[in-house]
C-alpha positions in Angstrom: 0.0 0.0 0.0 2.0 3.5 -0.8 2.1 6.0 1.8 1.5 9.8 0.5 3.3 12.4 2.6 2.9 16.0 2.1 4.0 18.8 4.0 6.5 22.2 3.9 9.5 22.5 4.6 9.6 26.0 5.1 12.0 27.8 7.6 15.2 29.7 8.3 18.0 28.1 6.6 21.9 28.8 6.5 24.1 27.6 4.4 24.1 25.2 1.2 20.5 23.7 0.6 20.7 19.8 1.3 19.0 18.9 -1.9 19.7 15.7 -2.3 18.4 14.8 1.3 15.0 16.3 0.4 15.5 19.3 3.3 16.0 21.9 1.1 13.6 24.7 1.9 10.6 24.7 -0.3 6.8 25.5 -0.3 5.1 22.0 -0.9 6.8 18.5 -0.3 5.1 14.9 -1.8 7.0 12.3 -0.8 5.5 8.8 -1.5 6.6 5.6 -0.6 5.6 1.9 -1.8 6.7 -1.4 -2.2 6.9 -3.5 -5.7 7.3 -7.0 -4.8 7.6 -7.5 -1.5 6.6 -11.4 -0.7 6.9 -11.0 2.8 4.2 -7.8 2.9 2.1 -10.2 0.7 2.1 -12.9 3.1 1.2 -10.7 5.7 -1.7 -9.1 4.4 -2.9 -12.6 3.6 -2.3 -13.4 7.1 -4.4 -10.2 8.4 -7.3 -11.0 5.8 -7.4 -14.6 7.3 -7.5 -13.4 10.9 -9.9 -10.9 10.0 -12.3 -13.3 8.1 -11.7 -15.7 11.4 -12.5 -12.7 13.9 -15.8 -12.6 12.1 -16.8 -15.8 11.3 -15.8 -16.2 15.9 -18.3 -13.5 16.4 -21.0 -14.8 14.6 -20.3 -18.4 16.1 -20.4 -17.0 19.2 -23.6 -15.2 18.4 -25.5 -18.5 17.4 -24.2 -19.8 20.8 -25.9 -17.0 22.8 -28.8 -17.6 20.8 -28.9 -21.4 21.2 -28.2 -21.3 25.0 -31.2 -18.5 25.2 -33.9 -20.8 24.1 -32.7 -23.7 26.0 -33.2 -21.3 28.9 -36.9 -20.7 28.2 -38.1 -24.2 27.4 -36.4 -25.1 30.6 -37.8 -22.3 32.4 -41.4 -23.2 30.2 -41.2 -27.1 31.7 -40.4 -25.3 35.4 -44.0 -23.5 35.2 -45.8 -26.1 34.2 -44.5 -28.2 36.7 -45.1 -25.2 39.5 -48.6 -25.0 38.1 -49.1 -29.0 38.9 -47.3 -28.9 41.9 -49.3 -26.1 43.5 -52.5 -28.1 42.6 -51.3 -31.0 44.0 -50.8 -29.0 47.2 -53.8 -27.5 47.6 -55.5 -30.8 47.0 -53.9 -32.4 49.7 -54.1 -29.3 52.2 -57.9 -29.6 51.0 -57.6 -33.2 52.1 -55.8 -32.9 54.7 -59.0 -30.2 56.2 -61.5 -32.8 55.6 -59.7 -35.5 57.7 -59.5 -32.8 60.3 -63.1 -31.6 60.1 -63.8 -35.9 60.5 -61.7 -36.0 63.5 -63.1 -33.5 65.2 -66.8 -33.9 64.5 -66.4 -37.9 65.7 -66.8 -39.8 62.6 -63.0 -40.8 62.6 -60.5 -41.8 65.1 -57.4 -39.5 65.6 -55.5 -42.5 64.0 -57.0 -41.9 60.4 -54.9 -38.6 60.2 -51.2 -40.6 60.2 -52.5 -43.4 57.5 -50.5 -42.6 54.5 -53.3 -41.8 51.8 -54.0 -44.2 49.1 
């Protein structure tokens, strides 16, 4: 890739201008520098292409993952709920049980023994 440089070289100068340095005084300067064949630069920018080209394809990889481990998230968290929902029936249909054999017990029809019986 060349490499433009512009610029002045204006000032105070003594002595002999340096022109074959490139220092002489003077109102615009364009220097330019570039390589012809240089296999080494080649391989190089081959090398940063790749890396770039990985960098990217990493990203989006990395993107699907997020993406993947978000939805495994909600279906677990789906399953969860439903089994909250069936859960929290169960329990209120053995707390409303659980009343009735108390309400027995206390009005006489059963024997205080009925309330350890594991339930069938």
């Amino acid at each position: 890739m060349p490499v433009f440089v512009v610029g002045s070289a204006l000032g105070k100068s003594w002595g002999f201008p340096l022109t074959l340095e490139g220092s002489a005084p003077s109102i615009v300067n364009l220097n330019t520098q570039a390589a012809l064949f240089n296999p080494a630069l080649q391989q190089a920018m081959r090398a940063a292409r790749a890396e770039t080209r990985a960098a990217e394809l990493s990203g989006k990889d990395r993107r699907a993952q997020v993406i993947q481990e978000t939805v495994l998230n909600y279906l677990e968290l789906a399953q969860w709920e439903r089994q909250i929902e069936q859960l929290q029936k169960d329990a209120g249909d053995s707390q409303r049980t659980e009343s009735a054999v108390a309400d027995r017990i206390h009005e006489g029809v059963d024997s205080a023994l009925e309330s350890t019986k594991p339930s069938s």
